[in-house]
VMD Tcl script that draws the C-alpha trace (Angstrom):
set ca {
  {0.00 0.00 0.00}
  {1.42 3.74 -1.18}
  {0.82 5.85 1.55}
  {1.38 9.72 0.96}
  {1.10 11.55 4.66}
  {2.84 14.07 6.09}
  {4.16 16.57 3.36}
  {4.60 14.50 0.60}
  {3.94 14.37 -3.31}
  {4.06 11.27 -5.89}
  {4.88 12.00 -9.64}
  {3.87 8.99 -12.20}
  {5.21 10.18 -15.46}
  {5.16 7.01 -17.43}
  {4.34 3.11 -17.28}
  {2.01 1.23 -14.66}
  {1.44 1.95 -10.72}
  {-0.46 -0.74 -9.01}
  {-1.79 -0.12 -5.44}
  {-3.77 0.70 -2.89}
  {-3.55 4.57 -2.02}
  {-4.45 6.94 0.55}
  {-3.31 10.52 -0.44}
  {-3.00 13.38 2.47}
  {-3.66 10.35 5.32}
  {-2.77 12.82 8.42}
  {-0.75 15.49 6.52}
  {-0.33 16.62 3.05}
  {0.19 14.29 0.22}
  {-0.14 14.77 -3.72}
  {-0.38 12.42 -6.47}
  {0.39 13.68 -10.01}
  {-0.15 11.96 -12.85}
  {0.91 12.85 -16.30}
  {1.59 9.86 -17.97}
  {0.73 6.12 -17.76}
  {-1.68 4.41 -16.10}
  {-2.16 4.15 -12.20}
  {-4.43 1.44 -10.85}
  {-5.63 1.48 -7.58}
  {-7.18 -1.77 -6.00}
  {-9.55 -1.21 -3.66}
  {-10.59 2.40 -2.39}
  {-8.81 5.21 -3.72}
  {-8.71 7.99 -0.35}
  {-8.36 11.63 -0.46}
  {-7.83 13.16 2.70}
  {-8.39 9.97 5.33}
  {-8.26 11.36 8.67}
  {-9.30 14.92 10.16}
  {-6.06 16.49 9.39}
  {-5.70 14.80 6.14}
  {-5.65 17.08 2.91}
  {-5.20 14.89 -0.16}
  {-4.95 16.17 -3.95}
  {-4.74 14.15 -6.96}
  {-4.00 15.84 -10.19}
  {-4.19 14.44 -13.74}
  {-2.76 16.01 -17.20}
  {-1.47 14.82 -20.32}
  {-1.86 11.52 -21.05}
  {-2.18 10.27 -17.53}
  {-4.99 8.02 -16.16}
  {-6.27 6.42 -13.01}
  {-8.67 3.61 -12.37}
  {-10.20 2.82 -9.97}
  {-11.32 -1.16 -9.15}
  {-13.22 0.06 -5.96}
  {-14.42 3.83 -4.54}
  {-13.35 6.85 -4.31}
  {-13.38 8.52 -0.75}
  {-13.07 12.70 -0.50}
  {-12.52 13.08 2.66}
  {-12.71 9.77 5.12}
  {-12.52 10.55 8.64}
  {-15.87 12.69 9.82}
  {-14.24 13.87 13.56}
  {-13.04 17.35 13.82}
  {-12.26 19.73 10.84}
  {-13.50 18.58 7.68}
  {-10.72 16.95 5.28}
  {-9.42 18.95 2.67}
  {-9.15 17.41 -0.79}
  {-9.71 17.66 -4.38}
  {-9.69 15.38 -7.70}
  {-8.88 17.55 -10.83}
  {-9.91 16.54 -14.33}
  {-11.55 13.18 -15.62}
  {-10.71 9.61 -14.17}
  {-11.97 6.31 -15.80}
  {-13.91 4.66 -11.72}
  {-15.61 1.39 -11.98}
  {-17.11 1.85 -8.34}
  {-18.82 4.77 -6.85}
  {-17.71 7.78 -4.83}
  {-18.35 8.85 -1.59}
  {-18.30 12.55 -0.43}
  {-17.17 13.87 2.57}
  {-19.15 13.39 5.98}
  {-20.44 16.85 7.51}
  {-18.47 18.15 9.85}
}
mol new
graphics top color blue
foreach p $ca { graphics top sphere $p radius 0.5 }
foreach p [lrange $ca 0 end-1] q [lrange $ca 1 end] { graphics top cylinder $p $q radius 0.2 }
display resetview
């Protein structure tokens, strides 16, 4: 499992990423992804707990599917987590937006 927590960004540039991921678990964490394909198994996560603020961007050629859901925003204690999904993603489950705070 690719965790991205604390301050921390992922670039995927070319080829195949398989995983599970969780993007901005407690911290900060960004996934970019220009080129190739990443495949998450499972839930994809954006922003997991309270302090979690999770951003996954997509440009060029990239792509990411999804096998499970997508979760903005996991944990529903405290502050709402921050996190955002820019442009178009190929998801064979569902998505799930953020509890209220």
């Amino acid at each position: 499992m690719k965790k991205i927590s604390g301050n921390g960004t992922y670039n995927l540039s070319g080829g195949t990423l398989n995983d599970s991921a969780i993007i901005g678990d407690a911290g900060i964490g960004v996934m970019n992804t220009s080129g190739g394909t990443h495949n998450v198994n499972g839930t994809l996560i954006l922003g997991n707990q309270a302090s979690g603020n999770g951003t996954y961007n997509l440009s060029s050629t990239g792509q990411v599917v999804v096998s499970g859901s997508t979760t903005v925003g996991g944990q529903g204690y405290g502050p709402s987590p921050t996190a955002a999904f820019h442009r178009n993603r190929r998801q064979a489950g569902s998505h799930r937006a953020p509890r209220p705070a």
